[in-house]
N, C-alpha and C positions, 0 to 999 in steps of 0.2 A: 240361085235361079232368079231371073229376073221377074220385078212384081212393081209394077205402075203405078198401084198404093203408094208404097215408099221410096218418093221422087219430093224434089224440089217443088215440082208446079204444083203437089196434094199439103206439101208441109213444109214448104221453105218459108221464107229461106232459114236454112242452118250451113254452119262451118263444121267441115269434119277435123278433125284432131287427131294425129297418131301420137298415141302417150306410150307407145311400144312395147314389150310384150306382158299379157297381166297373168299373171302367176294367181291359182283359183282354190280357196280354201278346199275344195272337194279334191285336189290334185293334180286338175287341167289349166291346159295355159292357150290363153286365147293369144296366137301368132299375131303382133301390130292391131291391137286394140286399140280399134276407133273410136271415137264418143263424137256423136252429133251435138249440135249447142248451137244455141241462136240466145243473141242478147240484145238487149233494150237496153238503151242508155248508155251512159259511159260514166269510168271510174272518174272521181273525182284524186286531186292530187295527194289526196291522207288516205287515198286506198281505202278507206274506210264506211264506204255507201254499197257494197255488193252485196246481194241477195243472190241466195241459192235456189232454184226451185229442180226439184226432181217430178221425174213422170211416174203415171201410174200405170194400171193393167191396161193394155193396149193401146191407153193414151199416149200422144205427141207433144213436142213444143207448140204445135199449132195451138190446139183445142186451150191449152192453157194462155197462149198471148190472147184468144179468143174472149174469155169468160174471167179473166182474172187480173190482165194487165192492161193501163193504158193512163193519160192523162187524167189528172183528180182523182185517181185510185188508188186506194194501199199502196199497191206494185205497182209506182210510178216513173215511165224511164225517163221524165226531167228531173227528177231527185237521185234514184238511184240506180248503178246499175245492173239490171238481172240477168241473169247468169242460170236458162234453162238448159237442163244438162238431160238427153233423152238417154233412160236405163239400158243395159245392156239386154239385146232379147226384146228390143220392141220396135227394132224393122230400121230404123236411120241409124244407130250407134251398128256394132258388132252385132251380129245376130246369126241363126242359124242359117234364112235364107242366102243373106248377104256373104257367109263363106266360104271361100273355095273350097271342095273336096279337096281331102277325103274330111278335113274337118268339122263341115258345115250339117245344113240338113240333119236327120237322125243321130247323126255323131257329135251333133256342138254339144260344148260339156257343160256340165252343170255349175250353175252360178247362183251364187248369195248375194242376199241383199249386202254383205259385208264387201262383198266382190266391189261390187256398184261405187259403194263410198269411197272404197281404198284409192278407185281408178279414177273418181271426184276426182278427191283431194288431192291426186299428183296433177290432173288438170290446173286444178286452183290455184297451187303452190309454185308447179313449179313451169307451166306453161302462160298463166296470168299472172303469176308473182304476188297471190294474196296472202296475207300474215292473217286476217281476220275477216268473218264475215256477220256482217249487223243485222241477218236473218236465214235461217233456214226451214222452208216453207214447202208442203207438198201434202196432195193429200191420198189418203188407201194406201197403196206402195208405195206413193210419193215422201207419205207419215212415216211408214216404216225405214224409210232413207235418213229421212228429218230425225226421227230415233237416235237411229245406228249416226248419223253423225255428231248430235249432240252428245253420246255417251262416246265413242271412241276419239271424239278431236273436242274433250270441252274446254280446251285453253282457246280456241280458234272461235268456236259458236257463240256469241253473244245471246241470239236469242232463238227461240226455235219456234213452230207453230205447225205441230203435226193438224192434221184435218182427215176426219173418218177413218182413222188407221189403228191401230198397238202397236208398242213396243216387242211384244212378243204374242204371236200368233197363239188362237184358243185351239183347242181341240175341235170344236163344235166348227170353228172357221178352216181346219183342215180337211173336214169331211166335203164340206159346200163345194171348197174346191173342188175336190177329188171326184165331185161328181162332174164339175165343167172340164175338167180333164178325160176321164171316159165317155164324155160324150162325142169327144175328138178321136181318142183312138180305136173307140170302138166301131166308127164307120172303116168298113173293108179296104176302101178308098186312101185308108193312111198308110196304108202299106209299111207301118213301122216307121214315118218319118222320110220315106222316099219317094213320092207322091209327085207327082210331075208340076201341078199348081194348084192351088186353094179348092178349085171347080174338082179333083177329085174328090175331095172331102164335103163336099157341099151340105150333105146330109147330116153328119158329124156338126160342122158350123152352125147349120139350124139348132140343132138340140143345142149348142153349146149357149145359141141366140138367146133361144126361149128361157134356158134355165138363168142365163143373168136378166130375162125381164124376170120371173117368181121373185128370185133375190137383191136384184139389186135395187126395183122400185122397193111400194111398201104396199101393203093392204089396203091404206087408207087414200095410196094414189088408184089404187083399182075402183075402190069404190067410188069416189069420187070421179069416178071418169076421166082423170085429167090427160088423156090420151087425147082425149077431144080437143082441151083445149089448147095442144101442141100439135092442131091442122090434121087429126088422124080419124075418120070416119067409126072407124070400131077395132074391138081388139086385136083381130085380125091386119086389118090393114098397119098398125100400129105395128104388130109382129112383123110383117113380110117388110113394111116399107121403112122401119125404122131400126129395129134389134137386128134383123138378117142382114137389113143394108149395109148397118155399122159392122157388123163382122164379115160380112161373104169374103171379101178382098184381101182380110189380112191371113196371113201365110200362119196354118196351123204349129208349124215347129216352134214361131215365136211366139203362139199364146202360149203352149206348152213350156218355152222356158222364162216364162216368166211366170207362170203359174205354180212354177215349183220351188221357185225363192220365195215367194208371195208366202208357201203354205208352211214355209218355214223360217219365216222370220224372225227372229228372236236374240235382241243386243244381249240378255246373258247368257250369251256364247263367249263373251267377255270376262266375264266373271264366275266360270263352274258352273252357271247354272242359274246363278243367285241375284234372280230380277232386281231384289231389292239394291241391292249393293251394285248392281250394273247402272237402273235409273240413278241413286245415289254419288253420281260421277259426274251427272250435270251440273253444268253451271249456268247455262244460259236460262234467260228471264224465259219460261216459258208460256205458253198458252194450248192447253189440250182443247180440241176442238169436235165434238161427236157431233153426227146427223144425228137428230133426236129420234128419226123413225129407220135409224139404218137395220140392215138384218146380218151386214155381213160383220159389221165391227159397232156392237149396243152402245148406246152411252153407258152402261155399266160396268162392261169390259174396259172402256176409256177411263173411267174413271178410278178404278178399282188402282190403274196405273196412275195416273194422275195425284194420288197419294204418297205414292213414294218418289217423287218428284221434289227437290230441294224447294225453289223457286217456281213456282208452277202455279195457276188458276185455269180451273175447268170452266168453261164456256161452250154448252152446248149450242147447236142452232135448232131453230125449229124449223121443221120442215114436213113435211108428210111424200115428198118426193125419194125417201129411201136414200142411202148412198150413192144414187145418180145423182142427188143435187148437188154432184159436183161439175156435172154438165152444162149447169147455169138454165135450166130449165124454169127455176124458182127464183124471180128476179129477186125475193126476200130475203131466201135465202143465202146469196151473193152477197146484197147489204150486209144482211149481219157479218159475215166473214169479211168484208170491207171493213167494218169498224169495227171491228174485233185486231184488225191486222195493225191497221193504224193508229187505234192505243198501243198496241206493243211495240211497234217501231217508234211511238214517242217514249218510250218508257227508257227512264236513267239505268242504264248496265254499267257493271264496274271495267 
């Protein structure tokens, strides 16, 4: 169905890519798998300056050329070139709304974040012709990409720099979801994924709204008001003009299937099981990167991982903006992750 959210003039520009058909660890095969991509910079002639960035839950390539890439920054595209690659199930790549029946809507199948990387990396490989890449960066489900590709392509990843994510998803972070999941499907209006446009679910959206403001700020951004100090009168107007706004538009199929790799994330699928032996398989320089006050992925959960990581240094950020601070709402909190990014890209890799 068509949805005016995801257009060139809200999040362009990006190039679509058919890498043709991707065959789906759950069993499904997504028919001529598109990937959206918009890049910054260009390769240089050793192929060896591309940065990967993957998207997060409902985010775009926009919001991240926005808040993360540009001249004198880490993700700089006169140095190097970036290579935003939007997830499957977030409205520009393949998605539910974007496929023709009978495939699309309620019927698009279920996808892993392993899906995602598989369908990277023949981008990379074999549509850009890259042997190596000298960063791969993303954060929340962007991290869990940045994961899944450092452990299943670690001859390729030089370095990696997950931001507010795991390796593999808590038990504690699959309930969270599963609550912003039934907030969607339990408006009448989903009619199981066949729903004429967003406006039937409206209600669903709301709850879905509200429940990423409880989780995704922090306490200490409530208290503090900082609602205020990003032009919003009170909590209410915050709610209606800012969390509802962000969501009303995008098409419920695609939070749903992105919310269901999201809550099953986990690179030792790789390995039986066996976290340890899965992180164990990196090789790139890495940097684990937690919001100090997130709720949905703790710095202790990050860290916990972070240890079983060959080459690895935890660098939390501080923030009190909750794992939103990755919306750039916290101009500190951007700093830190700026120079957090740019010691690792100067760091000697083998």
């Amino acid at each position: 169905m068509e949805n005016a959210y995801y257009s060139q003039a809200v999040h362009g520009p990006f190039e679509l890519h058919d890498i043709g058909n991707l065959e789906l660890e759950e069993g499904g095969t997504i028919r001529g798998c598109n990937l959206a991509v918009a890049t910054h910079g260009r390769l240089n002639a050793a192929k060896d300056n591309a940065i990967l960035v993957p998207t997060w839950y409902s985010g775009t390539n926009k919001i991240l050329e926005q808040v993360f890439i540009g001249p004198g920054r880490a993700l700089d595209p006169e140095k190097y070139c970036i290579i935003v690659v939007n997830q499957i199930g977030n409205g520009l790549s393949s998605s539910p709304h974007n496929t023709p029946a009978p495939a699309g809507a309620g019927h698009f199948p279920r996808v892993r974040i392993g899906d995602d990387v598989r369908a990277q990396h023949r981008l990379v490989t074999q549509v850009l012709g890259l042997e190596r890449l000298a960063l791969v960066v993303g954060g929340s489900m962007g991290a869990q990409q940045t994961y899944e590709w450092a452990v299943r392509y670690p001859e390729m990843v030089q370095r990696a720099a997950p931001i507010a994510g795991t390796a593999r998803n808590t038990e504690h972070d699959f309930l969270f979801t599963e609550t912003l999941c039934e907030a969607i499907t339990s408006d009448p209006g989903f009619a199981r994924g066949f729903y004429r446009s967003p406006e039937d679910v409206r209600e669903g959206l709301l709850r879905h709204a509200k429940m990423w403001a409880v989780m995704g700020w922090s306490t200490e951004f409530f208290q503090a008001k900082r609602y205020r100090t990003l032009g919003f009168s009170s909590l209410d107007d915050f709610i209606v003009n800012f969390m509802f706004a962000y969501f009303s538009t995008m098409d419920p199929n695609n939070l749903l299937c992105m919310a269901w790799k999201w809550q099953r994330g986990d690179v030792s699928r790789m390995t039986g099981g066996d976290l340890r032996a899965a992180l164990g398989r990196i090789r790139a320089k890495t940097f684990v990167m937690p919001m100090s006050s997130d709720m949905f992925f703790p710095p202790a959960d990050c860290q916990a991982e972070w240890r079983l990581i060959p080459d690895a240094e935890f660098r939390p950020v501080e923030t009190i903006d909750g794992h939103l601070a990755l919306f750039g709402a916290d101009p500190n909190a951007i700093a830190q992750i700026d120079r957090h990014l740019k010691e690792l890209l100067a760091a000697k890799v083998a």
